[in-house]
N, C-alpha and C positions, 0 to 999 in steps of 0.2 A: 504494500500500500504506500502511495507517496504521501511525503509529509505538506504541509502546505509551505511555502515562502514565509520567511518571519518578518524579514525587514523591508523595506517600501520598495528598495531597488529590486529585489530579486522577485518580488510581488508585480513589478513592472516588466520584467523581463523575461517572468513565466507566461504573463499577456500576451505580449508583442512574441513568442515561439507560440502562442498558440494560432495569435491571430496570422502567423505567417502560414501554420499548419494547414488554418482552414482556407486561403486562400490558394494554395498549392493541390489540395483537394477539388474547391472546386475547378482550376480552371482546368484539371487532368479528368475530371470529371465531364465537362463540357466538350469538350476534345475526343474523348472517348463516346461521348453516346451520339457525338455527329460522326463518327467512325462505323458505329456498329446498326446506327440508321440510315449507313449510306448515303448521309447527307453530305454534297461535296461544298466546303467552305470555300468563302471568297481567297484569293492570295492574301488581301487585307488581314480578313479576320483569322486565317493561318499565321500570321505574321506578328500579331496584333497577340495573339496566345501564346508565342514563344516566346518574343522580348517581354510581355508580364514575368510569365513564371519563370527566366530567367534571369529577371530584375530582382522579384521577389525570392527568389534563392539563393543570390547574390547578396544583397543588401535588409532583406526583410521586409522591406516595402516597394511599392513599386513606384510610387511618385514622391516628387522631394516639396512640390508646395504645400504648408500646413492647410493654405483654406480652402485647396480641393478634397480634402477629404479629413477622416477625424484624429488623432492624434496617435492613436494606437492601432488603430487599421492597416492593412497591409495593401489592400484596395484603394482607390478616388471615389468618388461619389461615380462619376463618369463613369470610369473602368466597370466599374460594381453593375451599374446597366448596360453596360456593352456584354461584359459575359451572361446576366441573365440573357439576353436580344439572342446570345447565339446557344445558348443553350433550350430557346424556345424555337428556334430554328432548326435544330437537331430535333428536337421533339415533335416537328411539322403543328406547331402552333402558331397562332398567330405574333409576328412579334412587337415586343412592350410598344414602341415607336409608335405604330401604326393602328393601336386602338383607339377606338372613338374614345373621347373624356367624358368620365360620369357625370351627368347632369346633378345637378343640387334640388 
Protein backbone atom coordinates (compact mmCIF):
# COMPACT_ATOMS: atom_id res chain seq x y z
CA UNK A 1 0.00 0.00 0.00
CA UNK A 2 1.50 3.55 -0.65
CA UNK A 3 1.96 5.88 1.90
CA UNK A 4 0.45 9.36 1.09
CA UNK A 5 3.01 12.43 0.48
CA UNK A 6 3.60 14.25 3.82
CA UNK A 7 5.09 17.48 2.81
CA UNK A 8 3.48 20.11 0.39
CA UNK A 9 6.40 19.55 -2.26
CA UNK A 10 6.05 15.98 -2.61
CA UNK A 11 2.16 16.38 -2.36
CA UNK A 12 2.78 18.51 -5.47
CA UNK A 13 4.74 16.30 -7.40
CA UNK A 14 2.78 13.14 -6.77
CA UNK A 15 -0.04 15.51 -8.79
CA UNK A 16 1.73 16.64 -11.57
CA UNK A 17 3.03 12.36 -12.01
CA UNK A 18 -0.38 11.72 -11.99
CA UNK A 19 -1.76 14.37 -13.92
CA UNK A 20 1.13 13.41 -16.52
CA UNK A 21 -0.13 9.76 -16.08
CA UNK A 22 -3.52 10.59 -17.18
CA UNK A 23 -2.70 12.51 -19.97
CA UNK A 24 -0.26 9.92 -21.48
CA UNK A 25 -3.30 7.47 -21.11
CA UNK A 26 -5.53 9.26 -22.68
CA UNK A 27 -3.81 10.54 -25.71
CA UNK A 28 -2.56 6.60 -26.27
CA UNK A 29 -6.00 5.93 -25.79
CA UNK A 30 -7.24 8.17 -28.44
CA UNK A 31 -4.78 6.81 -30.83
CA UNK A 32 -5.49 3.51 -30.21
CA UNK A 33 -9.35 3.36 -30.64
CA UNK A 34 -8.88 5.49 -34.04
CA UNK A 35 -6.47 2.42 -35.00
CA UNK A 36 -8.61 -0.31 -34.08
CA UNK A 37 -11.89 1.67 -35.71
CA UNK A 38 -10.12 2.05 -38.60
CA UNK A 39 -10.45 5.55 -38.46
CA UNK A 40 -7.68 7.16 -40.66
CA UNK A 41 -6.55 10.48 -38.96
CA UNK A 42 -5.71 13.70 -40.43
CA UNK A 43 -1.50 14.04 -40.83
CA UNK A 44 -2.40 17.02 -38.40
CA UNK A 45 -4.04 15.21 -35.86
CA UNK A 46 -1.24 12.29 -36.34
CA UNK A 47 1.01 14.91 -35.61
CA UNK A 48 -0.74 16.87 -33.22
CA UNK A 49 -0.65 13.38 -30.82
CA UNK A 50 2.83 12.66 -31.12
CA UNK A 51 4.53 16.16 -30.38
CA UNK A 52 1.79 16.17 -27.16
CA UNK A 53 2.76 12.82 -25.74
CA UNK A 54 6.10 13.40 -26.48
CA UNK A 55 6.08 16.98 -24.95
CA UNK A 56 4.39 15.52 -22.15
CA UNK A 57 6.87 12.75 -21.53
CA UNK A 58 9.58 14.97 -21.80
CA UNK A 59 8.65 17.63 -19.69
CA UNK A 60 5.31 16.65 -17.82
CA UNK A 61 3.30 19.18 -19.56
CA UNK A 62 2.64 19.88 -22.78
CA UNK A 63 2.23 23.68 -22.90
CA UNK A 64 4.46 26.37 -21.19
CA UNK A 65 1.78 29.30 -20.88
CA UNK A 66 0.12 29.20 -17.26
CA UNK A 67 -3.20 30.96 -18.61
CA UNK A 68 -3.93 28.35 -21.34
CA UNK A 69 -4.54 25.86 -19.04
CA UNK A 70 -4.55 25.02 -15.03
CA UNK A 71 -1.42 24.95 -13.00
CA UNK A 72 -1.18 21.29 -12.55
CA UNK A 73 -2.50 19.88 -15.78
CA UNK A 74 -0.53 18.30 -18.11
CA UNK A 75 -3.03 19.29 -20.92
CA UNK A 76 -4.20 23.39 -22.29
CA UNK A 77 -7.71 23.95 -22.11
CA UNK A 78 -7.37 23.62 -26.12
CA UNK A 79 -5.28 20.57 -26.32
CA UNK A 80 -7.90 18.90 -23.79
CA UNK A 81 -10.67 19.56 -26.79
CA UNK A 82 -8.69 18.65 -29.48
CA UNK A 83 -8.02 15.13 -28.06
CA UNK A 84 -11.76 14.65 -26.99
CA UNK A 85 -12.69 16.17 -31.01
CA UNK A 86 -10.57 13.11 -32.13
CA UNK A 87 -11.40 10.71 -29.90
CA UNK A 88 -15.18 11.27 -30.84
CA UNK A 89 -13.92 10.99 -34.36
CA UNK A 90 -12.41 7.51 -33.73
CA UNK A 91 -15.60 6.76 -32.08
CA UNK A 92 -17.78 7.93 -35.43
CA UNK A 93 -19.42 10.53 -33.27
CA UNK A 94 -20.25 13.48 -33.89
CA UNK A 95 -17.47 15.98 -33.10
CA UNK A 96 -17.55 18.55 -29.89
CA UNK A 97 -16.98 21.46 -32.69
CA UNK A 98 -19.70 20.86 -34.74
CA UNK A 99 -22.75 20.44 -32.24
CA UNK A 100 -25.45 22.66 -32.21
CA UNK A 101 -25.26 24.87 -28.77
CA UNK A 102 -27.85 24.16 -26.04
CA UNK A 103 -30.43 26.48 -26.14
CA UNK A 104 -31.30 28.11 -22.58
Amino acid sequence: MRQKPRSFEEQREAHRARAKRAALKALRKAKLTADKAGVKLSDWEGEFLESVETRVGKYGRAFRDPEKGGAMSSLSTLQHVKLKEIGAKAKGKTPISRRRPRSA
